[in-house]
C-alpha positions in Angstrom: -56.4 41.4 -34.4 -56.0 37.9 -33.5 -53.8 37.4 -36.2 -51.4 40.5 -34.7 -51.9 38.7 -31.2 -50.8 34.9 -32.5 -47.8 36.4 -34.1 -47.2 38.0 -30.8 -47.4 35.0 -29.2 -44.9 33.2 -31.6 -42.5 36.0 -30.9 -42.4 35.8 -27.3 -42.3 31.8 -27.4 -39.3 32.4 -29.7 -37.3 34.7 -28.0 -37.7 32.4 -24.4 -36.0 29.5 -26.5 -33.5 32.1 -28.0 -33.4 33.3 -23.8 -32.8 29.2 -23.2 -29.7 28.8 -25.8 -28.0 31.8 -24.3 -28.3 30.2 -20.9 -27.1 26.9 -22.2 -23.7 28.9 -24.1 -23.0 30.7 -20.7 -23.4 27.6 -18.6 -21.0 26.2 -21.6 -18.4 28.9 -20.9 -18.6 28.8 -17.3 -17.8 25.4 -17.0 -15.6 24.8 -19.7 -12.7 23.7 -17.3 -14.9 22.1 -14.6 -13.4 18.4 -14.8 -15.9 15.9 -16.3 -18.3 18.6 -17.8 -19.5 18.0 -21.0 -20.3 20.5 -23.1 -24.6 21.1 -23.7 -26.3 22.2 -26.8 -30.0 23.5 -26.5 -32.2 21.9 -28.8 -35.0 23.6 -31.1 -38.4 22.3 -31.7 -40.5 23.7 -34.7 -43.9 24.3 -34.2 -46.6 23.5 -36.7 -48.3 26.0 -38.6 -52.4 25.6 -39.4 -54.6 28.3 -39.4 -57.5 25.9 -39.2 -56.8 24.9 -35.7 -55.3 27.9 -34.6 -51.5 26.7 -35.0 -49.8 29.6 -36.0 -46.2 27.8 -36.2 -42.6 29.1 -34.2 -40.3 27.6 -32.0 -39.4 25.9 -28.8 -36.7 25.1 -26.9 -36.6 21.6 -26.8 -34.4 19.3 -24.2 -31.0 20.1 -23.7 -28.5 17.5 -25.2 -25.3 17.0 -23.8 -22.6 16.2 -25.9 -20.9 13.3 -23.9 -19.3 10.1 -25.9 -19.4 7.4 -23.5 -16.8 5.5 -25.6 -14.2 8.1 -25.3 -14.9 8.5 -21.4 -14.3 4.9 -21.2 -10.8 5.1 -23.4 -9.8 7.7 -20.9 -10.7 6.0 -17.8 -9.1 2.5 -19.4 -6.0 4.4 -20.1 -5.7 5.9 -17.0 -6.2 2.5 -15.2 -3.4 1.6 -17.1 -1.0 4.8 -16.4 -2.2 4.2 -12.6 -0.5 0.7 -12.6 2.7 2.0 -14.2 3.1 4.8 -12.1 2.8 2.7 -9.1 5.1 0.3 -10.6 7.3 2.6 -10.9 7.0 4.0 -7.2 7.3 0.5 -5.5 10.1 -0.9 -7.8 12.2 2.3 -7.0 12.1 1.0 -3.5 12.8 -1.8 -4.3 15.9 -1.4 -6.2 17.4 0.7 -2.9 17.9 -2.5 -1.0 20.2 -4.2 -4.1 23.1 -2.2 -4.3 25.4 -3.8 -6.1 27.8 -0.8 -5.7 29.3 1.0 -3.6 30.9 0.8 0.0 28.0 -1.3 1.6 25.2 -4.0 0.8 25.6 -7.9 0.3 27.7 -7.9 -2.6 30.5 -5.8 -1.1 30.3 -7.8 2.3 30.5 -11.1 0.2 33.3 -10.2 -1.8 35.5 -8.9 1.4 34.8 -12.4 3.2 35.5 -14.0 -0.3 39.2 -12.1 0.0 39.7 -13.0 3.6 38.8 -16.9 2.8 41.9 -15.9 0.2 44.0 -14.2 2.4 43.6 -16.7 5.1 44.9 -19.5 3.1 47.9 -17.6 2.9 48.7 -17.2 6.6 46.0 -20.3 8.0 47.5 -19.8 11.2 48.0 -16.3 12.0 45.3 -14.7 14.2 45.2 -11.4 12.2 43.9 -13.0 9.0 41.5 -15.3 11.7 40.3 -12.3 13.4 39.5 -10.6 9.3 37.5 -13.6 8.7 35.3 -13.3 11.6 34.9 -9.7 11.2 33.9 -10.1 7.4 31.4 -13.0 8.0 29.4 -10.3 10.9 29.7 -8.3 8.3 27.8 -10.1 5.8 25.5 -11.6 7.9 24.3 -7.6 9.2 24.2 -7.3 5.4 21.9 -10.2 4.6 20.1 -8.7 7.9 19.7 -5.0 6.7 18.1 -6.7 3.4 15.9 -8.6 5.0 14.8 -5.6 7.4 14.5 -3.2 4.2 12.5 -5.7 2.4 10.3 -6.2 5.6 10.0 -2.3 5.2 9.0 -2.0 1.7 6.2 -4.7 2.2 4.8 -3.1 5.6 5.4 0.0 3.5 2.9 -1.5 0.4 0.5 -3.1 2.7 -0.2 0.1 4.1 -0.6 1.7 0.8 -3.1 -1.2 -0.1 -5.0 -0.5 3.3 -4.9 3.6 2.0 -6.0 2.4 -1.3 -8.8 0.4 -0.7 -10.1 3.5 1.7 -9.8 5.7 -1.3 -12.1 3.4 -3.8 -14.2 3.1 -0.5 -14.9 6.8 0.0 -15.3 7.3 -4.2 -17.6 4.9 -4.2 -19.4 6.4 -1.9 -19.7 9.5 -3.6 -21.1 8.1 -6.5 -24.0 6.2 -4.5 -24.6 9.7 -3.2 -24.6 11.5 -7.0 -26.8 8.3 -7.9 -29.1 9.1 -4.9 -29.9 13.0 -6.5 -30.3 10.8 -9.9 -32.8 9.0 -9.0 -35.1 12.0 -6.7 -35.2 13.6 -9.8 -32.0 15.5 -11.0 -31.5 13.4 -14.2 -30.9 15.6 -16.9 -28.4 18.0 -14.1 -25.6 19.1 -15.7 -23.6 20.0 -12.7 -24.3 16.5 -11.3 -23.2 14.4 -14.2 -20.0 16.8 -14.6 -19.3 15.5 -11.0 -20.2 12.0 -11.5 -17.7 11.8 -14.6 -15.2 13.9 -12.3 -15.8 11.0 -9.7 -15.0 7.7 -12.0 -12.2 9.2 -13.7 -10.2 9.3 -10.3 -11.5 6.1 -9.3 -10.2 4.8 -12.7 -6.1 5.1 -11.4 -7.3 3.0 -8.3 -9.1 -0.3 -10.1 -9.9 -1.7 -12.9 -13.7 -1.3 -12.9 -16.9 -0.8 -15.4 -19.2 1.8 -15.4 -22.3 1.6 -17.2 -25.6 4.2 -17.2 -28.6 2.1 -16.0 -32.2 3.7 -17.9 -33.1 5.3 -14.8 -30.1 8.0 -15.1 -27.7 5.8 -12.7 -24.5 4.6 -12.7 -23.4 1.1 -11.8 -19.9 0.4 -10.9 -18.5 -3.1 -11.1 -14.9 -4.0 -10.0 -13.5 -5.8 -13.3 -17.3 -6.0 -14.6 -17.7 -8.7 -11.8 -17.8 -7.5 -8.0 -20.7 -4.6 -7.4 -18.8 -1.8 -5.7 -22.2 0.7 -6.5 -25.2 -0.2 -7.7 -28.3 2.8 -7.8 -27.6 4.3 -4.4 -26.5 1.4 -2.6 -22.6 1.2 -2.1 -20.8 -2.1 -1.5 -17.2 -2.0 0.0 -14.7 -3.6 -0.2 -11.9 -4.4 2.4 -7.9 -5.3 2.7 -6.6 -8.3 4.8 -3.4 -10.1 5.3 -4.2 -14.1 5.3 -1.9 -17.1 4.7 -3.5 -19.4 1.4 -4.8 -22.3 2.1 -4.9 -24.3 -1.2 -2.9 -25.7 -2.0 -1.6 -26.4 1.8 1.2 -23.9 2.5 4.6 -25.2 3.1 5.5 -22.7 4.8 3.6 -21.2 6.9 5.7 -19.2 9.0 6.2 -17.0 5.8 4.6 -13.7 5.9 0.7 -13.6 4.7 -0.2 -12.4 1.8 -2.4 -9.6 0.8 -6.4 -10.2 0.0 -9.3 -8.4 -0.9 -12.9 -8.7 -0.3 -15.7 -7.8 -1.5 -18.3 -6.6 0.8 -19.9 -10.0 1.1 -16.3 -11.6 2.4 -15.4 -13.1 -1.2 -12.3 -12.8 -2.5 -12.1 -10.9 -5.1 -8.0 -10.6 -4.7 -7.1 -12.0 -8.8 -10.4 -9.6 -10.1 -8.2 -6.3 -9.3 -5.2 -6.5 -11.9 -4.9 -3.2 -12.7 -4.8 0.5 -11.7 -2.8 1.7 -8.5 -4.3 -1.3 -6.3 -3.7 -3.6 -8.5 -0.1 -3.3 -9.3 0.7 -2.9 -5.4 -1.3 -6.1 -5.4 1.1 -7.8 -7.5 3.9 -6.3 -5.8 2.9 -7.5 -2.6 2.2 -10.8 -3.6 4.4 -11.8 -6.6 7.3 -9.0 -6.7 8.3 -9.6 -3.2 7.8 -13.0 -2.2 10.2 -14.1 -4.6 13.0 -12.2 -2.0 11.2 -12.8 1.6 9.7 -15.8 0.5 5.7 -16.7 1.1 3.4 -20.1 2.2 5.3 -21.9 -1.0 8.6 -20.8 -1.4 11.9 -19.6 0.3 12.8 -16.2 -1.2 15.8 -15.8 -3.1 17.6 -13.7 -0.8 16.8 -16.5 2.0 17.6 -19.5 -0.5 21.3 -17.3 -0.8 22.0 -16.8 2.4 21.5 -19.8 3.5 23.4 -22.0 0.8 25.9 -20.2 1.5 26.3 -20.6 5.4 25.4 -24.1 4.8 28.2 -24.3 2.3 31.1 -22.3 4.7 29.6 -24.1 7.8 30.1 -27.4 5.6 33.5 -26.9 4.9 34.6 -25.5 8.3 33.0 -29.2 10.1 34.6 -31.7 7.9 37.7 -30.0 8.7 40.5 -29.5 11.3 41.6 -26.8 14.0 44.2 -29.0 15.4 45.4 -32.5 13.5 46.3 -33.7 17.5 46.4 -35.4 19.1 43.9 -35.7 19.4 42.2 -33.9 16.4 40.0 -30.9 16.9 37.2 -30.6 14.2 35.5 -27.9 13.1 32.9 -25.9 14.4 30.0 -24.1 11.8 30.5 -19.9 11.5 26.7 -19.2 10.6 23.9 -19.8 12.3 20.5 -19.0 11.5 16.5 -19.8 11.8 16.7 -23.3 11.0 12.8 -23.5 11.4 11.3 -20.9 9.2 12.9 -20.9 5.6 11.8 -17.8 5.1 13.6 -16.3 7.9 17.0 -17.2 7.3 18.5 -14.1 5.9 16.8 -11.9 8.6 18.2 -14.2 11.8 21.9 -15.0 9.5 24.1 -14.4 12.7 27.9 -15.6 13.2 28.5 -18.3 15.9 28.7 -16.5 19.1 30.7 -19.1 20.3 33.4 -19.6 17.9 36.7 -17.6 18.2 39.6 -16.5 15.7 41.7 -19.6 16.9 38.4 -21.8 16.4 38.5 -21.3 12.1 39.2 -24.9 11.0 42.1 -24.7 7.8 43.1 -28.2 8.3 41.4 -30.5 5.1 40.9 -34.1 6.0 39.3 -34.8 2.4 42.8 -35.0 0.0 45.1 -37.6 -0.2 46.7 -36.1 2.3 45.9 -33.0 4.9 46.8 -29.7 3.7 47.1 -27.2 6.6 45.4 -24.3 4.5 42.7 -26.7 2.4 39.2 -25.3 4.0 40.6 -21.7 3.1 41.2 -22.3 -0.3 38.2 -24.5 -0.9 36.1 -21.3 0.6 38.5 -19.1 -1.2 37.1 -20.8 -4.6 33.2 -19.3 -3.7 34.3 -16.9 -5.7 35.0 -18.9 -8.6 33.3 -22.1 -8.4 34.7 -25.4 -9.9 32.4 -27.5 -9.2 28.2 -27.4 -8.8 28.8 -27.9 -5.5 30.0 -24.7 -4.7 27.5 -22.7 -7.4 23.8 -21.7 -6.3 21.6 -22.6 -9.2 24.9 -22.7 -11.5 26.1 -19.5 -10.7 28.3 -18.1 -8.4 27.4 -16.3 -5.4 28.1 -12.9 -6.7 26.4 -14.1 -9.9 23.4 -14.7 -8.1 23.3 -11.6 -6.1 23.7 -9.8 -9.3 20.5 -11.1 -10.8 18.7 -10.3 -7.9 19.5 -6.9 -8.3 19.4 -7.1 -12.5 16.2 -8.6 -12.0 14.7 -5.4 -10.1 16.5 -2.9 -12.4 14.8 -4.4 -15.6 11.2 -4.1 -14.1 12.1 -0.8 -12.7 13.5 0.0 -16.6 10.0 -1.7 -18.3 7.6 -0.5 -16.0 9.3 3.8 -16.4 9.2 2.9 -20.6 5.5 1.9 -19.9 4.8 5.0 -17.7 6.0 6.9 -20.5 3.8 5.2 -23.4 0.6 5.2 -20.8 1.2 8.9 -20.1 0.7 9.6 -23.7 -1.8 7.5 -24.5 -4.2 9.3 -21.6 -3.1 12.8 -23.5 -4.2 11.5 -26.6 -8.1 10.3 -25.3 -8.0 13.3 -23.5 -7.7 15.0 -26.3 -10.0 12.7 -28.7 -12.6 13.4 -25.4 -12.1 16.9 -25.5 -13.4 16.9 -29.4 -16.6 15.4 -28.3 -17.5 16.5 -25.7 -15.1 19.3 -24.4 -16.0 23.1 -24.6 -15.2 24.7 -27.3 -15.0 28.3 -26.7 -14.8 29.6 -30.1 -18.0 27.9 -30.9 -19.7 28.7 -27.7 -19.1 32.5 -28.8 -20.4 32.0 -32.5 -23.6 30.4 -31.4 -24.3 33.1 -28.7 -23.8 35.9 -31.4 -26.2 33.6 -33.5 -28.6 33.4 -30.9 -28.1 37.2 -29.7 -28.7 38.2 -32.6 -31.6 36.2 -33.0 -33.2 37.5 -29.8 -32.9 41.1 -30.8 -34.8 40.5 -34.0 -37.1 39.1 -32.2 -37.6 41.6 -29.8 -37.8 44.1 -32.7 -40.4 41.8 -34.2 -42.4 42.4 -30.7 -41.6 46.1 -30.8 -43.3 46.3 -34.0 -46.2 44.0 -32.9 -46.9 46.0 -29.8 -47.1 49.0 -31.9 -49.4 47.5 -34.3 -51.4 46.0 -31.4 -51.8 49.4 -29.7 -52.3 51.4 -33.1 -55.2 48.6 -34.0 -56.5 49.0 -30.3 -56.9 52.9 -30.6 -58.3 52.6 -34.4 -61.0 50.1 -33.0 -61.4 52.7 -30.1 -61.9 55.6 -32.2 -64.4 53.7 -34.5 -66.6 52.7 -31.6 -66.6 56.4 -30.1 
């Protein structure tokens, strides 16, 4: 009898564990596109077997052991750190390259080269008020040229610190889910499927946003360190960070009228601004602070588009005051065509203006520098901008138009790289998605072997305690019988 009983026993305690895998396959199945789940496999314990102590052996379901590879949810998340800065890259130099045309009816380059041809057409006819007039309306031209650049650059950086501001809320509120999901960790839902599904979930979209760590602490927790150095959550304690726009002060800025540039914090008011090189922050980062002020200038240097526009009203304005309206008597000398903000270097393309006060009968032709004046000289000198003979009239040894050029050349070959890089990044996340997948995805043909292994298990089982209850009650009624 208490043999029949023990086997009993083992029967039941078998089919609960068999009752346990099923659960585990359809939890499996249910989730198998639930982003970050990985997939669980419920573990069997043999029981030992000695009659001596009363150990009559079976089985147990054991803990349930996810099949997550921390390695591979790291490639994906370092991969998609990376796509997250290409794709960004890509966004921001798309703007960018709007404000170079180099094309077209419109822009700096086709302003430059009309006032180039006036300059030339000019010398032709130095006195006639019709080629004059051209000249004046070509150089408003290109200065509202140089000023529609500057106002479209000033747009794409308000534009990008915004997105930094949006940015940093976005790794702000992330982060604060995952202090939350470490909260549940640590009151006791360690070993929660569900939760660890959504904690995954969590740090792979944080992961397009920063370059960050993430590393499982013993007590089930996850702590989160911006490029392994600045806590952004540790346990369930989340540390933000913010966005500010501040003008460096070492080395000493030289100009400090320039626009500020962009910093982050941590939550203790470092900054932690060269720690975030990657991901969608970062690259608008070095966008904001590299890309552009090499056009609008910053605290150290002018901006190319500045540094053009004004060597080149320096340049006209030089040529027009050494020479002549009227040789006299008495002699009439020139007056400059350009002014601009001759305080802030960096605001020189954006405040480029023609001389209000100078008039179609005010352009000086007359050259004083020969051997002798030449009624049409200042003309053709400016008509030679276009191709220089001397350094004197080149802008770091190009031309003007040269220079302009590799502005826009410049932009079009980062747009070019960082498009060929979204392209490789894109896939390389595929391809550790799909290496993840392998070790810890769902696999739903296996899922449906092992619950027709463990289906049919259980309803051997259950014959097992069919027969067992039969003996049980047969024995029961035999012992019954004998007594009576």
């Amino acid at each position: 009898m208490a043999s029949l009983l023990s086997t009993l026993l083992v029967s039941a305690g078998a089919l609960d564990a068999y009752s346990q895998s099923l659960d585990v396959v359809q939890n499996n199945v249910s989730n198998a596109n639930t982003p970050g789940y990985a997939a669980q496999t419920q573990s069997l314990e043999a029981l030992s077997f000695d009659a001596n102590t009363g150990s009559y052996g079976g089985v147990r379901a054991g803990q349930v052991v996810s099949s997550r590879n921390e390695y591979a949810e790291q490639a994906v998340r370092q991969q998609t750190t990376l796509l997250g800065t290409a794709t960004q890259n890509v966004s921001s130099l798309t703007s960018l390259q709007t404000v170079f045309a180099i094309s077209g009816n419109s822009g700096i380059s086709y302003a430059l080269n009309n006032l180039l041809s006036s300059f030339a057409a000019w010398a032709q006819s130095p006195s006639d008020t019709t080629t004059q007039q051209s000249v004046l309306n070509n150089a408003s031209d290109l200065a509202e040229a140089f000023q529609q650049a500057a106002s479209s650059l000033g747009t794409v950086r308000q534009n990008t610190e915004s997105q930094i501001g949006d940015t940093v809320g976005q790794i702000n509120q992330l982060a604060s889910q995952l202090s939350q999901y470490n909260q549940q960790i640590l009151n006791g839902d360690k070993n929660d499927s569900g939760l660890d599904a959504q904690i995954h979930s969590t740090l792979d979209q944080l992961s397009q946003y920063v370059n960050f760590t993430a590393s499982r602490q013993t007590d089930g927790s996850y702590t989160v360190l911006i490029n392994g150095q600045a806590p952004l959550v540790v346990g369930n304690q989340q540390y933000q960070i913010s966005d500010q726009m501040a003008q460096p002060t070492n080395p000493p800025p030289t100009n400090s009228s320039a626009p500020p540039l962009a910093e982050i914090q941590s939550s203790d008011g470092t900054n932690i601004t060269a720690q975030i090189t990657e991901g969608q922050l970062g690259s608008l980062l070095n966008i904001r602070n590299t890309v552009l002020p090499t056009y609008i200038g910053d605290a150290y240097q002018a901006g190319s588009l500045n540094t053009m526009a004004q060597q080149f009203a320096d340049t006209v304005n030089q040529a027009l005051t050494s020479g002549e309206i009227s040789s006299g008597p008495p002699a009439v000398n020139g007056i400059p065509l350009f002014t601009y903000d001759t305080t802030n270097n960096a605001n020189v393309a954006a405040s480029l203006a023609v001389n209000p006060d100078i008039t179609a009968g005010q352009l000086a032709a007359i050259s004083t520098t020969g051997a002798a004046p030449a009624s049409n000289g200042v003309p053709l000198a400016l008509a030679q901008l276009a191709t220089p003979q001397s350094a004197a009239d080149e802008i770091d040894g190009e031309s003007y138009t040269q220079y302009y050029g590799d502005m826009a050349t410049e932009v079009g070959t980062q747009l070019q790289a960082a498009t060929n890089e979204q392209q490789v990044q894109q896939s390389a996340v595929a391809q550790a998605q799909n290496l993840l997948q392998q070790y810890s995805g769902v696999n739903l043909d296996e899922e449906a072997v092992t619950m027709v292994q463990f289906q049919r298990a259980y309803e051997a089982n259950s014959q097992m305690v069919n027969v067992l209850d039969e003996l049980t009650a047969d024995t029961i009624n035999m012992l019954s019988s004998a007594t009576a």
